[in-house]
N, C-alpha and C positions, 0 to 999 in steps of 0.2 A: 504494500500500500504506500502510497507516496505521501513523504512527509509534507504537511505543511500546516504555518500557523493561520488558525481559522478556528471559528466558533465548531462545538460540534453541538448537535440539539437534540434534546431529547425526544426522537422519534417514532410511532407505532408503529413497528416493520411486521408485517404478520410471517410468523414460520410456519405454521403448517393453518391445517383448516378449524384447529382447534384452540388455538390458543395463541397471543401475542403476546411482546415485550418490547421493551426500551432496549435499542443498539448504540453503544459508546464503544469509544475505541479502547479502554480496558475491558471488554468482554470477549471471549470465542464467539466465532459465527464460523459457517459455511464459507466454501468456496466458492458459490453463487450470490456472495454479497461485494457488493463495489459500492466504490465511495465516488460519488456523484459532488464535484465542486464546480460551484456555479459563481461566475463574477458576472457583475452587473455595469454593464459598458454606459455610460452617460454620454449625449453630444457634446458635440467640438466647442468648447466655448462655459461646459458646465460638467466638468471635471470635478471641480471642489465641491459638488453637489453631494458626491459620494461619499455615504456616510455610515456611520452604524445604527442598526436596527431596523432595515427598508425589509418589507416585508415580501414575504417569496412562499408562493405554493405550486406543490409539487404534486401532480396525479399519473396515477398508474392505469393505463389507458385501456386495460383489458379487463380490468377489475373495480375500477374506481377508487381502490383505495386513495387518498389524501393527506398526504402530509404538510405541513407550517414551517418554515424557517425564517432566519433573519440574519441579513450583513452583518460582518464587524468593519470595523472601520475604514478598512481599505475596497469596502464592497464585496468582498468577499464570504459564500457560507457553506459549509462541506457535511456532506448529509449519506447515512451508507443504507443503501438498499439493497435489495432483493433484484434478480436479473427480470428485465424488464422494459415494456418503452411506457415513455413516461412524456408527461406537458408538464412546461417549465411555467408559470407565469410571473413577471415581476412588475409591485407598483409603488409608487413611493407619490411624495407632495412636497412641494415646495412653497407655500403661497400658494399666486393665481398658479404656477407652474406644475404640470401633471408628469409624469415621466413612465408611464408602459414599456414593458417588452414580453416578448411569447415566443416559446420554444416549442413546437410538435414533434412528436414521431421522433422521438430522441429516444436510440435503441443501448438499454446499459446492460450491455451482454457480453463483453470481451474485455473484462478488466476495468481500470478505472478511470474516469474522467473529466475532464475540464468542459465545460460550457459557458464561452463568453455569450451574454445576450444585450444587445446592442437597446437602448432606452432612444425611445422615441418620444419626445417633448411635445406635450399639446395645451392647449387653453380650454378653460370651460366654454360651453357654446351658446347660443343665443336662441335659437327655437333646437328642442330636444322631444325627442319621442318617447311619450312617457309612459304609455301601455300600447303593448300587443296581444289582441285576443284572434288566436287564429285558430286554436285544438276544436273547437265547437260543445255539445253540450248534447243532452239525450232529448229526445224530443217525448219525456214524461210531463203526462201520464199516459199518452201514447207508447209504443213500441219502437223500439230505434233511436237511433244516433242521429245530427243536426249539424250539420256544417257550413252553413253558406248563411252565416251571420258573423263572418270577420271583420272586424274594425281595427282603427290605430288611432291613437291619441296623438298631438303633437302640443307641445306647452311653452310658453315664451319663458326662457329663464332670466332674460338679461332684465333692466332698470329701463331699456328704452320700447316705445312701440318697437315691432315689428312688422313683416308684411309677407305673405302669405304667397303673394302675387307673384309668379311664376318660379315658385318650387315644385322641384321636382319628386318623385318619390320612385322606387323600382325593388329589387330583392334581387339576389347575385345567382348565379347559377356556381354550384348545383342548388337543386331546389332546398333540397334536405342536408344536413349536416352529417349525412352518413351516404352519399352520392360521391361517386368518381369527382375527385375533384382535380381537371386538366389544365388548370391556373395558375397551380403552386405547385414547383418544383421542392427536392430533398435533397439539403446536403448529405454529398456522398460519403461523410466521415459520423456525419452523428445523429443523417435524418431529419437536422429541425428543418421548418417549413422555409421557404423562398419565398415574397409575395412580386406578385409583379408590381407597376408603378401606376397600376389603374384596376377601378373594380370592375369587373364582365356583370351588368345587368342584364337580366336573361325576359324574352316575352315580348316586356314592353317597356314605356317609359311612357310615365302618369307629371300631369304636371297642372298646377292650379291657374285658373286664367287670371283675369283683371287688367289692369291698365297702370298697374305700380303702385295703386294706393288703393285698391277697391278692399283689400279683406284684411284690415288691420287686426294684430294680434296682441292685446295690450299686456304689461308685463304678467306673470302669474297666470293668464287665461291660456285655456286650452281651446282644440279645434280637433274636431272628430270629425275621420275620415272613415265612411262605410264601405271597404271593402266589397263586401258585397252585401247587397240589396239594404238599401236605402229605406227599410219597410220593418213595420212592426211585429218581427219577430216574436215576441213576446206574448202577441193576443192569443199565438196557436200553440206557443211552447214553451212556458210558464218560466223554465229556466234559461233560456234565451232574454236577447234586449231588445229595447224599444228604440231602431236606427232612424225613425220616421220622424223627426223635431226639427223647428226651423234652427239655424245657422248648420246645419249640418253640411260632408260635404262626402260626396260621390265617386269612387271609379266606377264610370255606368259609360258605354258607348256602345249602344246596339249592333254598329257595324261593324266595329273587328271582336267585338264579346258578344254574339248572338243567345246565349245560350240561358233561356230565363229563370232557370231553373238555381243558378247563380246571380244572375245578374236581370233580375226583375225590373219591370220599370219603377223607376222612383215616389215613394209617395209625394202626398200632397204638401206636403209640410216641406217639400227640397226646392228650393229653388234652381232653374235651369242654370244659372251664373256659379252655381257650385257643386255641377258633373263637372270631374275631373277631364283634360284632352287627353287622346293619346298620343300623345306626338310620333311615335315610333311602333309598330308594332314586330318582333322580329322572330316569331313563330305561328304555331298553325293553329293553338289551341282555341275553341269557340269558347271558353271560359277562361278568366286571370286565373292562373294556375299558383297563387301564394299556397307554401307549401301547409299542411293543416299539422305538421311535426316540427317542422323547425327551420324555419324563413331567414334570412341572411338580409337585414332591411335597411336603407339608408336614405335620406334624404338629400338633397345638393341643389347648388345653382351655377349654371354655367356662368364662366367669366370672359370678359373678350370678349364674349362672339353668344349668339342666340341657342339657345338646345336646337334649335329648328336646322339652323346651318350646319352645327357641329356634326348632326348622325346624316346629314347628304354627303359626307366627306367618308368615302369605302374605305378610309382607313382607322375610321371612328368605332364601323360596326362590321365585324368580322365573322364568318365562319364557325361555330364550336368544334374542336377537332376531335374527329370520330363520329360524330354526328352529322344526319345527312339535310335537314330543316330545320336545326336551331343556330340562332346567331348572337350574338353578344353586342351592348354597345360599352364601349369603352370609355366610361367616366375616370377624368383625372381624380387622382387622390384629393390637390387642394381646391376641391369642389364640393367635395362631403360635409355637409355640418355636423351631421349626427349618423351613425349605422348601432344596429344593435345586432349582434351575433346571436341565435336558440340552437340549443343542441338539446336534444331527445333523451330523457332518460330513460327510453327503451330498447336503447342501444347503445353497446360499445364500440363504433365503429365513427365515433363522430371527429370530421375533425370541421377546423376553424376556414372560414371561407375570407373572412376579414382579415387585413392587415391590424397591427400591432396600432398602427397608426390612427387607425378610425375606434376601434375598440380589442381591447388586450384581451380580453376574458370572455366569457357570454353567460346564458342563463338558461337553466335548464328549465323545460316542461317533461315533465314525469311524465304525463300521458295526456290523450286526445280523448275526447267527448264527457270530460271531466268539469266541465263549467270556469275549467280555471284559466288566468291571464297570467301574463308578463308583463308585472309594475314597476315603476320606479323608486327610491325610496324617496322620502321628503329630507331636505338637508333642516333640520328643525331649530338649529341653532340662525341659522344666514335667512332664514325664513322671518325668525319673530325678528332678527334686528329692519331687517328689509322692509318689511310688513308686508307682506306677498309670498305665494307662495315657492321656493325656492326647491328646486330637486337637486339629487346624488349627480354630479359631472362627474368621475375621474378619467372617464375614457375608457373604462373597464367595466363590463357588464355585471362580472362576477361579484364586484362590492354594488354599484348603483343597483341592479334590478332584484326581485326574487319574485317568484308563482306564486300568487295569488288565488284563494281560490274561492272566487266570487269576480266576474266581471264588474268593473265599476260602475257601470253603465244600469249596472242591474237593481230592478224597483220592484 
């Protein structure tokens, strides 16, 4: 085992199927244990950032098991586990300043090892998506499951209005967190993930209209986007919501989503000024195909240049490779305000679709037609000073969100 000075932490390693214990370097273990030491790389310019006690979680990606550590001072934490691949995740705070990084598919199988993970610095954001309800719900006291009552929250965080007016919304391909995913390459030494320099939005690209000041979002308020069907869910499926209220607002376009069964016509309560447009459409599906397991979701606004123009440029929207009718469009990274990562917890097979950079972590839904959401938490201290209501930023889904289980929406 290779020497070096670092914290060691008191970890749950499990040895068999019956019983665990704490591993420190004055005990025997097996030869199937490696010491896994992890540094935490800061950007060029915030080096002195690195400090002791940044917090670091370590999951065993076959098992779930989850392990806790922490820097010493040089950013450094050295943790001995069991053979295995594992996700690194690192998050720390600075002030306004957030610092993520994520490691996947890190295979500790051949002895022991170092993993530098590179911290990517971001700011809290200004409109934030604060629930996704996409698993759906049983359609009791009827017989069956109920799915085509998905929504998404969006919530102004900042001190200033905001404006609605031509943001975008889409979900990354693959659809589900446990999908091929042909975006992100593996380093060949240790397996963590590669991200490319732009996210592949799969389908379509949804985007709200106006004229630059039509749908103001004042600070603290929210805006709810009906997914699908725009309609009172609720009158026929007690545990379902009621998407049918005025300010509400719409993915409905008859033309490239025919399919009414999801995408019903809007009630009366919608106004036509807030069906979402489709600006792109870049598959065959007659339904918005958001996934009802685990969605990869972001929102953005082009810069420069119009979304309109950006996806007529064929090197915006590409091909999926291996696939013979799906295409991707390629939104820059610094276009994203907000993405939220869901992995399924009905599988071990999930990996991360996002970069480190939009969100380090995600949030699990346990299961589908369970009534439950994906919420944000309230930041409760920055809230009562604010006096508004103020959510979890870190950039990390894993601290900001947890499942919920009761839609918010629900009466």
């Amino acid at each position: 085992m290779k020497q070096n000075t670092t914290i060691i932490l008191a970890l749950t390693v499990l040895l068999s199927t019956s019983y665990g214990c704490a591993i420190d370097k004055g005990m025997q273990y097996d030869e199937n244990m490696q010491t896994l030491t992890i540094k935490a790389i800061y950007p060029d310019g915030f080096e002195s950032y690195a400090r002791e006690g940044v917090k670091i979680k370590i999951e065993e990606i076959n098992n779930g098991n989850s392990y806790s550590a922490q820097t010493d001072s040089t950013g450094k934490a050295s943790v001995i586990l069991s053979d295995g691949i594992y996700r690194v995740l690192v998050s720390d705070r600075h002030e306004e300043f957030f610092f993520n990084g994520t490691a996947d598919n890190i295979r500790l199988v051949n002895g022991d090892m170092e993993l530098s993970i590179n911290l990517i610095r971001s700011k809290t954001g200004t409109i934030l998506i604060k629930e996704i309800y996409c698993g759906g719900c049983l359609r009791s006291p009827q017989e069956g499951e109920y799915q085509f009552d998905k929504y998404i929250i969006l919530h102004n965080n900042s001190p200033q209005t905001q404006y609605l007016d031509s943001l975008c919304f889409g979900s990354l391909d693959p659809y589900n967190s446990q999908g091929t995913n042909v975006w992100v390459d593996n380093d060949e030494n240790t397996g963590a993930s590669i991200y490319q320099d732009f996210s592949p939005i799969i389908q379509a690209v949804w985007q709200f209209g106006g004229n630059g000041s039509s749908f103001p979002i004042e600070p603290g308020e929210d805006a709810v986007i009906a997914v699908c069907g725009a309609i009172d869910h609720a009158s026929q499926y007690p545990l379902s919501v009621n998407l049918n209220k005025p300010g509400y607002f719409v993915c409905y376009n008859s033309t490239y989503f025919p399919n009414t069964l999801y995408h019903p016509a809007p009630g009366d309560n919608i106004s036509p000024d807030r069906y979402l447009n489709v600006v792109i459409k870049t598959g065959v599906a007659n339904a918005y195909p958001l996934s009802i397991f685990s969605p990869a979701i972001v929102i953005f606004k082009a810069e420069g240049t119009t979304i309109q123009d950006f996806v007529k440029d064929p090197l915006n929207v590409v091909q999926k490779p291996g696939s013979k009718y799906d295409y991707v469009v390629k939104i820059p990274m610094e276009w994203i305000i907000d993405g939220v990562e869901v992995f399924y917890g009905g599988s071990s097979k999930n990996t991360k679709r996002l970069s480190p950079e939009i969100d380090a972590g995600y949030v699990t839904q346990s299961d589908i037609y369970l009534g439950h959401t994906l919420f944000r938490h309230t930041d409760e201290q920055a809230s009562e000073i604010s006096g508004y209501e103020i959510l979890m930023d870190t950039n990390n889904s894993s601290t900001d969100f947890y499942e919920r289980t009761q839609q918010s929406l629900h009466e």
